[in-house]
C-alpha positions as CSV (number, residue, x, y, z in Angstrom):
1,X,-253.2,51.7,42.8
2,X,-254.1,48.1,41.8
3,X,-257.7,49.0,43.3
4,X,-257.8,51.8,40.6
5,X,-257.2,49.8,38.0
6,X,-259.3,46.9,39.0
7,X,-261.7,49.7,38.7
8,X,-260.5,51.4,34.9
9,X,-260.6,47.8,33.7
10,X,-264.4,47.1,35.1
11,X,-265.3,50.5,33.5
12,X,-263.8,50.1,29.4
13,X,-267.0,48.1,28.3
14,X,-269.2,50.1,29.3
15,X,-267.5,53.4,28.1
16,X,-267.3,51.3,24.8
17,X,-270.6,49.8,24.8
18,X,-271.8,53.7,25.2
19,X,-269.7,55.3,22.5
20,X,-271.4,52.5,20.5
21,X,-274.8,53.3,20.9
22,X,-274.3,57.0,20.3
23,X,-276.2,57.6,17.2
24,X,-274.6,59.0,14.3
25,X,-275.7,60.3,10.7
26,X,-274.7,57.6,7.7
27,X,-274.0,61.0,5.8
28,X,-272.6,64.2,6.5
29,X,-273.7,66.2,3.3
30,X,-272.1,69.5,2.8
31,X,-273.7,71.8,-0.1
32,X,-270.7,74.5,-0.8
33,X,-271.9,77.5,-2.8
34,X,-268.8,79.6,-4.5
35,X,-269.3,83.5,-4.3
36,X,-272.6,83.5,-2.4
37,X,-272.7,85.6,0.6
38,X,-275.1,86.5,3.6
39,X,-277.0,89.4,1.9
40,X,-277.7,88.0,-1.4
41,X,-279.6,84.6,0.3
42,X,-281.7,86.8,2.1
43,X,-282.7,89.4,-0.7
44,X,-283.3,86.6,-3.2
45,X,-285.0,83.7,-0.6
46,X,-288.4,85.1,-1.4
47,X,-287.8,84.2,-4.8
48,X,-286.9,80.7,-4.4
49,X,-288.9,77.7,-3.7
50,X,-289.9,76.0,-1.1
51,X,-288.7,73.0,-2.1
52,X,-284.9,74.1,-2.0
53,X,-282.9,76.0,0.4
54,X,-285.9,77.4,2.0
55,X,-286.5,73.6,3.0
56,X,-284.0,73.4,4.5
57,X,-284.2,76.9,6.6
58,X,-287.6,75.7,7.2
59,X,-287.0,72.4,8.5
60,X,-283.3,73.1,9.9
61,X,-281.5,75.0,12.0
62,X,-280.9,78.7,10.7
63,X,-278.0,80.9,11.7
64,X,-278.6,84.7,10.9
65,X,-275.0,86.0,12.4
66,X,-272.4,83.1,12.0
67,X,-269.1,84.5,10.5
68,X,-265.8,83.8,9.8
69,X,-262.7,85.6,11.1
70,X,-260.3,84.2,8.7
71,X,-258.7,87.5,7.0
72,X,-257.6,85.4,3.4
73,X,-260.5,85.8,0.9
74,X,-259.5,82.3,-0.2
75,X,-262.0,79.9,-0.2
76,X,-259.7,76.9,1.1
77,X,-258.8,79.1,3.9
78,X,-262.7,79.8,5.1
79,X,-263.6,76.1,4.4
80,X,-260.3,74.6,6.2
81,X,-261.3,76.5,9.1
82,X,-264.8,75.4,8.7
83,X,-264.0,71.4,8.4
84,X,-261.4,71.6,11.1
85,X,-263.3,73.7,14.0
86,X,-260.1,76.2,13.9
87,X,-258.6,78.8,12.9
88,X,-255.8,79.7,10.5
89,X,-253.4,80.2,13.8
90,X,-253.7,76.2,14.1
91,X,-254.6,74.5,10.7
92,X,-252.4,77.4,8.9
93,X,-254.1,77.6,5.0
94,X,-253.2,81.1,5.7
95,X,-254.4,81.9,1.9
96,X,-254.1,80.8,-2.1
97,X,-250.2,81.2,-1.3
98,X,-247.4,81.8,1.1
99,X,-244.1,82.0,1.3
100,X,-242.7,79.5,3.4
101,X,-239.9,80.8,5.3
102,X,-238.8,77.0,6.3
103,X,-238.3,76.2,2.3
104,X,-237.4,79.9,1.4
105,X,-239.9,79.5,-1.4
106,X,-243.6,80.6,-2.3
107,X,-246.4,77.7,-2.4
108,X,-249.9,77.2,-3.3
109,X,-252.4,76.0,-0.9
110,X,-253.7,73.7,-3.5
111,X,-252.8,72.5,-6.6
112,X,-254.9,69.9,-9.8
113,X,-251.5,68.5,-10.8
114,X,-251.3,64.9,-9.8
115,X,-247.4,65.5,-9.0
116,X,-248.5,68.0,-5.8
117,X,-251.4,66.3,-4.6
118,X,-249.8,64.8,-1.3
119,X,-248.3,68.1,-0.6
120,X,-251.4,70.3,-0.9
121,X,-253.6,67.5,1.6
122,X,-250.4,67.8,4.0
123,X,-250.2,71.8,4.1
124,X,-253.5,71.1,6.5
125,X,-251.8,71.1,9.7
126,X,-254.6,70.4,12.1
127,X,-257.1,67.2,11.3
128,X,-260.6,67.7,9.0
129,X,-264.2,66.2,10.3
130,X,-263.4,63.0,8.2
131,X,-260.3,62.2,9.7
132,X,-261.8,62.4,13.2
133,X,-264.6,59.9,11.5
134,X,-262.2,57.7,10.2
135,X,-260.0,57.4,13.8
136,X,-263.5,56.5,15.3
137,X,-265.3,54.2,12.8
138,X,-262.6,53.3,10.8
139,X,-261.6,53.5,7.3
140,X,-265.9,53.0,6.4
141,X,-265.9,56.2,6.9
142,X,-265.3,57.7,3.7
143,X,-264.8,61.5,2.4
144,X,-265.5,62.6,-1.1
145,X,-266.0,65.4,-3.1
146,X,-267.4,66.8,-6.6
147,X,-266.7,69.9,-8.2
148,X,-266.4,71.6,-11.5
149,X,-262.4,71.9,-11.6
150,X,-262.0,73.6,-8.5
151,X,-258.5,73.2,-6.6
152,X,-260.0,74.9,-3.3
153,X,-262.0,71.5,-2.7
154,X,-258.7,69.7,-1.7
155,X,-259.2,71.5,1.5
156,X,-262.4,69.7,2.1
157,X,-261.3,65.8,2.4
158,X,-259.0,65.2,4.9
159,X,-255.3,63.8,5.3
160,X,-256.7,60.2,3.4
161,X,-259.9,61.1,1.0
162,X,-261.3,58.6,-0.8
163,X,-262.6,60.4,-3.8
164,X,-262.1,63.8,-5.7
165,X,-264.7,63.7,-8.6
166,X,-263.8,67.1,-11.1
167,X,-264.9,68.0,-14.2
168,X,-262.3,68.3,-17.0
169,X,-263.0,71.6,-18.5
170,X,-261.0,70.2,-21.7
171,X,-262.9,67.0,-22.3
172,X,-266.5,67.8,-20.7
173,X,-266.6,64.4,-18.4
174,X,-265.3,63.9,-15.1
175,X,-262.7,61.8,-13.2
176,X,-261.4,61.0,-10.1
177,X,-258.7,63.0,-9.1
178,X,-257.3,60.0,-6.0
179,X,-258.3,56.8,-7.8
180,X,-256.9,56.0,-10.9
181,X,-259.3,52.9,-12.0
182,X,-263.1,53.9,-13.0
183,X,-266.2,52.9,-11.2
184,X,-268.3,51.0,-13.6
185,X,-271.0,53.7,-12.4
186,X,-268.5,56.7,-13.5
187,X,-267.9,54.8,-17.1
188,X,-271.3,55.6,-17.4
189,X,-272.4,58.6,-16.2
190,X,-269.5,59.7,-18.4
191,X,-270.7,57.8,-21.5
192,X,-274.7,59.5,-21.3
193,X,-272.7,62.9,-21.3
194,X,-270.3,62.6,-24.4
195,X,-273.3,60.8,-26.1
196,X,-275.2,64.6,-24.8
197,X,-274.7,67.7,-26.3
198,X,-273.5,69.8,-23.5
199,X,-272.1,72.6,-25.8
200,X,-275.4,73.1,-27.5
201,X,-277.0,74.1,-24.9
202,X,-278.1,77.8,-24.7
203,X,-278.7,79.7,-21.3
204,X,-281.5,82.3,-21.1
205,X,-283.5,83.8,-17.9
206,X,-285.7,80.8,-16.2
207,X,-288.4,83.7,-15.3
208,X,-290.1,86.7,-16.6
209,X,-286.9,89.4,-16.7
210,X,-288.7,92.0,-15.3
211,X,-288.7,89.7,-12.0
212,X,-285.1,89.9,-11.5
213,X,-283.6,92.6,-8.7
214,X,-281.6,94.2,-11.2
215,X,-285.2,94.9,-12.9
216,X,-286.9,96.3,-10.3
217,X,-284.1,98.6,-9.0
218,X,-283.9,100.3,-12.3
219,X,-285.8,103.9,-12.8
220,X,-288.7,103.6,-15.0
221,X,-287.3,105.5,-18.3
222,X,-284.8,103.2,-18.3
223,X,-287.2,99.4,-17.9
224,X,-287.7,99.1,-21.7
225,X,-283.8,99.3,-22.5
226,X,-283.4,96.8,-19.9
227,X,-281.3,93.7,-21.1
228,X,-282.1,90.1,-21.3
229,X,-279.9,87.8,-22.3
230,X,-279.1,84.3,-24.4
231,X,-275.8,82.8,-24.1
232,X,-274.8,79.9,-25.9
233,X,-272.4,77.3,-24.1
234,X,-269.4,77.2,-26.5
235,X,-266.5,79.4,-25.6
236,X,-264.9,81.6,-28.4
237,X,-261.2,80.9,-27.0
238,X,-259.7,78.7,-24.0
239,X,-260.4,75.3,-22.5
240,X,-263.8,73.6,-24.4
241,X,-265.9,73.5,-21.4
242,X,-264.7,76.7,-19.5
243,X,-268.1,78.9,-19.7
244,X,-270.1,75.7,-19.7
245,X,-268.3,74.9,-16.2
246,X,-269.7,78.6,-14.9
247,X,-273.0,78.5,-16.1
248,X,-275.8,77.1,-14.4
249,X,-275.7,73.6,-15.7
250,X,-272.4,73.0,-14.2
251,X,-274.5,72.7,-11.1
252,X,-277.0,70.4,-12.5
253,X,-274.3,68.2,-13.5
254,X,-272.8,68.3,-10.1
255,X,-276.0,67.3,-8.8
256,X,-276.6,64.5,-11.3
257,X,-273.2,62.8,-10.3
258,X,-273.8,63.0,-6.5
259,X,-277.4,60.7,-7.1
260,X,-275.0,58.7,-9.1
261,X,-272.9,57.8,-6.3
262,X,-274.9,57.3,-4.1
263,X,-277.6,54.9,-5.9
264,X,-274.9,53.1,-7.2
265,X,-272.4,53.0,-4.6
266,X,-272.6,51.9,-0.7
267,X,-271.5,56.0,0.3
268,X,-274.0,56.6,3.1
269,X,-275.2,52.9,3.3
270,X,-273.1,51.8,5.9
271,X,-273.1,52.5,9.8
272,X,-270.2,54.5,9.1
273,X,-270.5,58.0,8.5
274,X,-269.4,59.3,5.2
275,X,-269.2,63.0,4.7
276,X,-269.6,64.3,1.0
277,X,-268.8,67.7,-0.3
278,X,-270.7,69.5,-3.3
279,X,-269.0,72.3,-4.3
280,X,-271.3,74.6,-6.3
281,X,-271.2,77.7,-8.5
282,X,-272.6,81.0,-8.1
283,X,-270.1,82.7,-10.0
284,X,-271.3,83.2,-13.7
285,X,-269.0,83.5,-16.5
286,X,-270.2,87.1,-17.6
287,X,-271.2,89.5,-15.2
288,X,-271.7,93.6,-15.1
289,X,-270.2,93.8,-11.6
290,X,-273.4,94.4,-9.8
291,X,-273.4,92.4,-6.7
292,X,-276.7,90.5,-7.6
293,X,-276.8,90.6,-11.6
294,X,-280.0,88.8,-13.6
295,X,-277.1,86.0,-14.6
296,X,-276.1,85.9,-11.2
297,X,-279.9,85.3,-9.6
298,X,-280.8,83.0,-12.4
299,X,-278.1,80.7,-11.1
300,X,-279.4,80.8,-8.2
301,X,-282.9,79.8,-8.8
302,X,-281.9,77.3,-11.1
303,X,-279.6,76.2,-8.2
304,X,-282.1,76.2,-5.4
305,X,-284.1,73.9,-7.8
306,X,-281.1,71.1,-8.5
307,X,-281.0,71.4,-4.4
308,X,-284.7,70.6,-4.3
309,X,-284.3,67.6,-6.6
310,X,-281.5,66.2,-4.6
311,X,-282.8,66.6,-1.3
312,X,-285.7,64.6,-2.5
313,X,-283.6,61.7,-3.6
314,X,-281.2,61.2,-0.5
315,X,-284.5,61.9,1.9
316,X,-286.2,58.9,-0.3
317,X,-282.6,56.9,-0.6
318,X,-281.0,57.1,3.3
319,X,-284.2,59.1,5.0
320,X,-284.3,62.8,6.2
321,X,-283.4,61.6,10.0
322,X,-280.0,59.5,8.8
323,X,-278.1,62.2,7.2
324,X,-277.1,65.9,7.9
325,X,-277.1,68.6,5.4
326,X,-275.0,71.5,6.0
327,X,-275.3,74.4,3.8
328,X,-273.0,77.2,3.2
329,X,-270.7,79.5,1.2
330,X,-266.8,78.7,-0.1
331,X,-266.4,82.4,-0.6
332,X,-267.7,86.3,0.0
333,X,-269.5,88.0,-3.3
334,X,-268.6,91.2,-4.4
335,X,-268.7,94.2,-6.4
336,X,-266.7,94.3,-9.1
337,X,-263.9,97.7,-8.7
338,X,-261.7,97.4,-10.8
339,X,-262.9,100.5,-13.0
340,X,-264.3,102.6,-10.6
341,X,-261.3,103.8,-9.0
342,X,-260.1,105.1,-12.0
343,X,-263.0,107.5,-11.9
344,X,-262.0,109.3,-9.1
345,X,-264.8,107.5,-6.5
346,X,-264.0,106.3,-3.1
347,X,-263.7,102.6,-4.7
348,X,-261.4,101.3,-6.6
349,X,-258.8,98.3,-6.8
350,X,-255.4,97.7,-5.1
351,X,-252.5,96.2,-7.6
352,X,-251.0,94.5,-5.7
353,X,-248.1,93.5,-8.2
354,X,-247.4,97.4,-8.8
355,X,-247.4,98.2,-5.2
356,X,-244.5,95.5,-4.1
357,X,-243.0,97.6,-7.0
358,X,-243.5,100.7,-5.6
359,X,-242.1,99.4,-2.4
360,X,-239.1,97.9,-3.4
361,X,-238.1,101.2,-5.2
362,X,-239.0,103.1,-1.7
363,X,-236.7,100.5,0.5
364,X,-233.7,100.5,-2.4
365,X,-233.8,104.4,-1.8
366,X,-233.1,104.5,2.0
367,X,-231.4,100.7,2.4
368,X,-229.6,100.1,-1.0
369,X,-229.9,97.9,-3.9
370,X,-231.3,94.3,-3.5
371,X,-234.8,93.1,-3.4
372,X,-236.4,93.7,-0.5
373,X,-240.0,92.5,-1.1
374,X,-241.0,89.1,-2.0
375,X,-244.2,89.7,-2.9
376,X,-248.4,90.7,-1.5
377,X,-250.1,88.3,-1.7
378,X,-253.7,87.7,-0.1
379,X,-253.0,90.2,3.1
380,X,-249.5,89.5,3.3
381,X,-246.3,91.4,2.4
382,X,-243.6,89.4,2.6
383,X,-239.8,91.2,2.9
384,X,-236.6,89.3,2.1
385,X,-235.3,88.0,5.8
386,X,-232.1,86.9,4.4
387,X,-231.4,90.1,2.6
388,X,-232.2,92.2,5.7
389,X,-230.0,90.0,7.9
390,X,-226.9,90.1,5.3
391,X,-227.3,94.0,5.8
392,X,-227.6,94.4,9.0
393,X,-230.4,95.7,9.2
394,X,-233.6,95.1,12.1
395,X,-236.5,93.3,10.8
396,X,-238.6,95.0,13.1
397,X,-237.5,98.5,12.1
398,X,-237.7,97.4,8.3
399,X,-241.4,96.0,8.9
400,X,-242.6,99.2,10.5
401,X,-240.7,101.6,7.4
402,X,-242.7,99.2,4.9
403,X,-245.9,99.6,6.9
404,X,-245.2,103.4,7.0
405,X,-245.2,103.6,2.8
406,X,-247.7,101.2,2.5
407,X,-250.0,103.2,4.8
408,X,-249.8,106.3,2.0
409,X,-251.1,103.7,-0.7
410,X,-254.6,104.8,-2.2
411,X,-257.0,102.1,-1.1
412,X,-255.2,100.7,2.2
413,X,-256.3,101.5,5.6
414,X,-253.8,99.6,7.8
415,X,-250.6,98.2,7.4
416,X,-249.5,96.1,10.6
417,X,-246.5,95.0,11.2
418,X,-245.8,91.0,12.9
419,X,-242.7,91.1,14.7
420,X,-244.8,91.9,17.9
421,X,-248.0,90.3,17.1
422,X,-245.6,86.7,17.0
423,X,-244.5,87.1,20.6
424,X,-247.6,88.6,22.4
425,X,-249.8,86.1,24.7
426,X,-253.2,87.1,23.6
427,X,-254.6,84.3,20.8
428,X,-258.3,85.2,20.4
429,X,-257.9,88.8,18.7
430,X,-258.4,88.6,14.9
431,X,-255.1,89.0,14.5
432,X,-253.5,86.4,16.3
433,X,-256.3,83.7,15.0
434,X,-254.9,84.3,11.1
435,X,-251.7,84.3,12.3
436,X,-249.1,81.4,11.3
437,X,-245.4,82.6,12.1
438,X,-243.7,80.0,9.5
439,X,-245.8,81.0,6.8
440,X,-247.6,84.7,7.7
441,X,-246.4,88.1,6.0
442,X,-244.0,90.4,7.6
443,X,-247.1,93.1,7.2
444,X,-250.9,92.3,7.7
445,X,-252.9,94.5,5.1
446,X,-256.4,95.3,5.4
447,X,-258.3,98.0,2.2
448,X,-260.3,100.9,2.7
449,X,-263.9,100.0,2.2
450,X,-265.4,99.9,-1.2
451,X,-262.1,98.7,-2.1
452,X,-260.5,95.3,-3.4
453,X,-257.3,93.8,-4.3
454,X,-257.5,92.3,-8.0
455,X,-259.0,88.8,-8.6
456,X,-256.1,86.3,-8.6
457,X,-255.1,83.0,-10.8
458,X,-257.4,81.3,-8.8
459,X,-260.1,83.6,-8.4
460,X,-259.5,85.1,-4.8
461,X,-260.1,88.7,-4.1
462,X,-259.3,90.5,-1.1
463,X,-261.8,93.3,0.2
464,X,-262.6,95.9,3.1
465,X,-264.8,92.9,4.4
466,X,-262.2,90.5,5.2
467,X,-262.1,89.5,8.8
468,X,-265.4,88.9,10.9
469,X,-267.6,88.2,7.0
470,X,-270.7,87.4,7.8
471,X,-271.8,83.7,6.4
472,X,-274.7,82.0,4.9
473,X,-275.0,78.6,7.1
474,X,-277.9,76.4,7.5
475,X,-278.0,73.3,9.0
476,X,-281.0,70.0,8.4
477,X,-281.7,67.0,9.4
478,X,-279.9,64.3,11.9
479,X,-280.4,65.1,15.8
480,X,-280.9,68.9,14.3
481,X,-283.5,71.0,16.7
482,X,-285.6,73.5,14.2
483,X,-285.2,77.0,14.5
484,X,-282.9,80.1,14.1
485,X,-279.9,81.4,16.1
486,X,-279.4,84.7,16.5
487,X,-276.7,85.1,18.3
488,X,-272.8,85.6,16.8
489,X,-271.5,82.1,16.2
490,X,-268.0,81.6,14.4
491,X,-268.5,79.3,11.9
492,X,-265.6,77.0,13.0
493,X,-267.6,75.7,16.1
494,X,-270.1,73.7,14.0
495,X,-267.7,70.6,13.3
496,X,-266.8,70.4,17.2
497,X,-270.3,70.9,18.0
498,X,-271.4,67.9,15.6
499,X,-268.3,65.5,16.9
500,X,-269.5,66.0,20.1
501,X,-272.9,64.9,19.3
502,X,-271.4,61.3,18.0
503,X,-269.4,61.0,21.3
504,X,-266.2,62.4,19.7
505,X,-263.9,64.9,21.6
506,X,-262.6,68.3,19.4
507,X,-260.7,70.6,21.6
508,X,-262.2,73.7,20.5
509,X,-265.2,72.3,22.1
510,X,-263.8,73.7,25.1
511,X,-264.3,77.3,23.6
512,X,-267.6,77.0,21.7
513,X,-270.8,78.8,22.8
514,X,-273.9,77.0,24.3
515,X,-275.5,76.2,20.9
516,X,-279.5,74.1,20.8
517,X,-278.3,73.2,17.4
518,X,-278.5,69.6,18.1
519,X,-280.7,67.6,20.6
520,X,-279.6,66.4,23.7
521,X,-278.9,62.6,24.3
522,X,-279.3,60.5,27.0
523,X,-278.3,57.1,27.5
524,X,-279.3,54.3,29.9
525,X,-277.0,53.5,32.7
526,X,-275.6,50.4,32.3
């Protein structure tokens, strides 16, 4: 025993000294597009530059089949799963909200209000790629963010972030969500844009209109009534900034703060690695419903250009081989239902809100008076436990009448009750990943396709896709090996995958395919 030891002791330098030398990126750079999905980067890549996103394909590593099996539509669900390498069964962001059967009340995932801040980074349960970075190198290792008043980036920073930078849609400037004094470089930055004239601004078509796919897909009597369009920046009712923050300037000015931050800051200096998160817009605020309307494209070209520009600078500022660019989506683009059901077509929109109704009434008539159903919310109906107990009644029994009612419902395909799905062994279906027993419905839902649930508070909209959604993801630079992956990849597996490379141990390593995303490391024997 004292021989083993002997031999332990001997062996702690030199498993230090060569953790030490593993290499590891001085940024992790995460570019986060909202409502961009799979389909839509391929149909409109030929159309972009080669400067931007098609850089990074180029020069990167390019997956053609990673997806996500998270069921919510939520971005902070997707993107939780993402930064933690696992699955709603473990990190439990189940969706936008759920009610928690441990405080018998309903709670959002995330919240802007200073006053729940703590709560929505602690909903998290399992540990973010920063917080693995910061148990390894420290507290150098910093995590920030920039968005245009988005809640859903919370979800991106880890248990101890350093910095939320959002835009006030009510004032036009920005501020730091976690740090209360101003960075002389924020005073600023702010400063140049109250001195600008952000609402003046008007947003037309960066190229010839008859180049967008909306164009081109039209029949030829109808090319010379064809739209364009002019909007100007000023909203006609709400907060100030509110269209200005959807348009495709928002995305400039996301841009323009992150080379603010980091020419004037030490983020991605240090031998630390600091992971940033850009969370970008492709969600205009007018669109016709088509999947891929001219407002819609426009944003992305102008985008793919503000991505151009920044790569440039942190190539030129920390060097193309020092930092890792990971590009992806926050959330699944869609077509826009909510009229076409009405019509009588095989699309159309599920109320959710009228449908718990509709329930209720059907429970009251076989159970009793009382209310039965909490609420639907993403693909969750929740029942009232301590109602059915005080009855008498078997939860199992009333999960599988609800399903049965909810199964006649116009627009739903299955209605699946999670009494059993709790207690059976099996944990890789798609069921048991999304499942989270303190805070998961009493009945999973999934729509018939071609139809949705309506577009919550927060912009979340459930569809027939939900579960296994294709997603864009392209990763450039640091240690990456060039090329594209064909194979199916769950999306989750990236963070474990990168971790490993710096010498850092994720369990769901254990699970994750054989992937030549990064390039393989050998060091000297001591």
């Amino acid at each position: 025993m004292l021989r083993l030891l002997t031999v332990l002791i001997f062996l702690l330098p030199v498993v230090a000294r060569a953790q030490a030398e593993l290499p590891a990126p001085k940024l992790i750079l995460y570019i986060v597009v909202d409502e961009l999905n799979h389909e839509q980067l391929q149909h409109i890549q030929s159309k972009l530059s080669r400067e931007g996103i098609n850089r990074l394909s180029g020069q990167g590593m390019r997956f053609m089949a990673a997806y996500s099996s998270d069921l919510s539509a939520y971005p902070g669900t997707r993107l939780t799963s993402f930064y933690t390498g696992t699955t709603p069964s473990v990190h439990g962001l189940i969706g936008e909200q759920w009610f928690d059967k441990k405080l018998n009340k309903y709670v959002e995932a995330a919240t802007n209000q200073p006053e729940g801040l703590e709560l929505t980074l602690n909903y998290n349960q399992a540990r973010s790629i920063s917080d693995y970075l910061k148990s390894f190198y420290g507290p150098g290792a910093k995590s920030a963010a920039i968005g245009m008043n988005s809640s859903w980036l919370w979800h991106t920073l880890g248990y101890s972030p350093d910095h939320l930078f959002q835009f006030n849609i009510e004032s036009g400037i920005f501020y730091d969500m976690i740090n209360t004094q101003e960075p002389e470089w924020l005073t600023r930055f702010n400063d140049n844009l109250l001195r600008s004239d952000l609402l003046g601004r008007q947003w037309g078509p960066i190229n010839d209109i008859s180049s967008y796919s909306e164009f081109q897909y039209l029949a030829p009597s109808r090319e010379k009534e064809f739209r364009s369009f002019l909007y100007n920046m000023k909203s006609g009712e709400g907060k100030a900034f509110e269209r200005f923050s959807r348009s495709p300037y928002a995305n400039t000015l996301i841009r323009d703060l992150a080379v603010s931050l980091l020419a004037s800051s030490d983020f991605g200096k240090d031998n630390a690695p600091d992971v940033l998160t850009l969370g970008f817009t492709a969600r205009p605020f007018v669109s016709n419903g088509s999947i891929l309307a001219v407002e819609k494209e426009d944003m992305l070209i102008r985008l793919d250009r503000d991505i151009s520009s920044l790569i440039n600078f942190i190539d030129s500022e920390i060097g193309r081989d020092n930092y890792l660019v990971i590009f992806t989506s926050a959330a699944e683009s869609s077509l826009d239902h909510s009229s076409a059901g009405k019509k009588g077509l095989t699309t159309g929109v599920v109320e959710y809100n009228k449908t718990a109704a509709l329930l209720n009434l059907y429970i009251m008539a076989t159970h009793g008076q009382g209310k039965w159903v909490l609420g639907m919310h993403d693909n969750s109906v929740y029942l009232n436990h301590q109602l059915i107990k005080e009855k008498g009644f078997s939860l199992k029994e009333m999960q599988e009448h609800a399903a049965s009612f909810l199964l006649e419902v116009t627009g739903i395909e299955r209605a699946i009750p999670t009494h059993d799905l709790i207690f059976q062994p099996e944990t890789e279906t798609l069921l048991a990943k999304n499942l989270y027993p303190t805070r998961s419905g009493d009945i999973l839902l999934s729509l018939q396709s071609g139809w949705q649930s309506a577009v919550s508070k927060a912009g979340t909209r459930q569809t027939a896709n939900s579960g296994n959604v294709p997603v864009p993801l392209i990763i450039r630079g640091w240690q990456v090996v060039p090329g594209a992956w064909f194979e199916p990849l769950e999306h989750h597996y990236i963070t474990p995958l990168i971790l490993k490379q710096m010498g850092i141990v994720h369990t769901s390593v254990l699970k994750a395919p054989r992937v030549s995303l990064l390039k393989t490391i050998t060091t000297e024997k001591q």
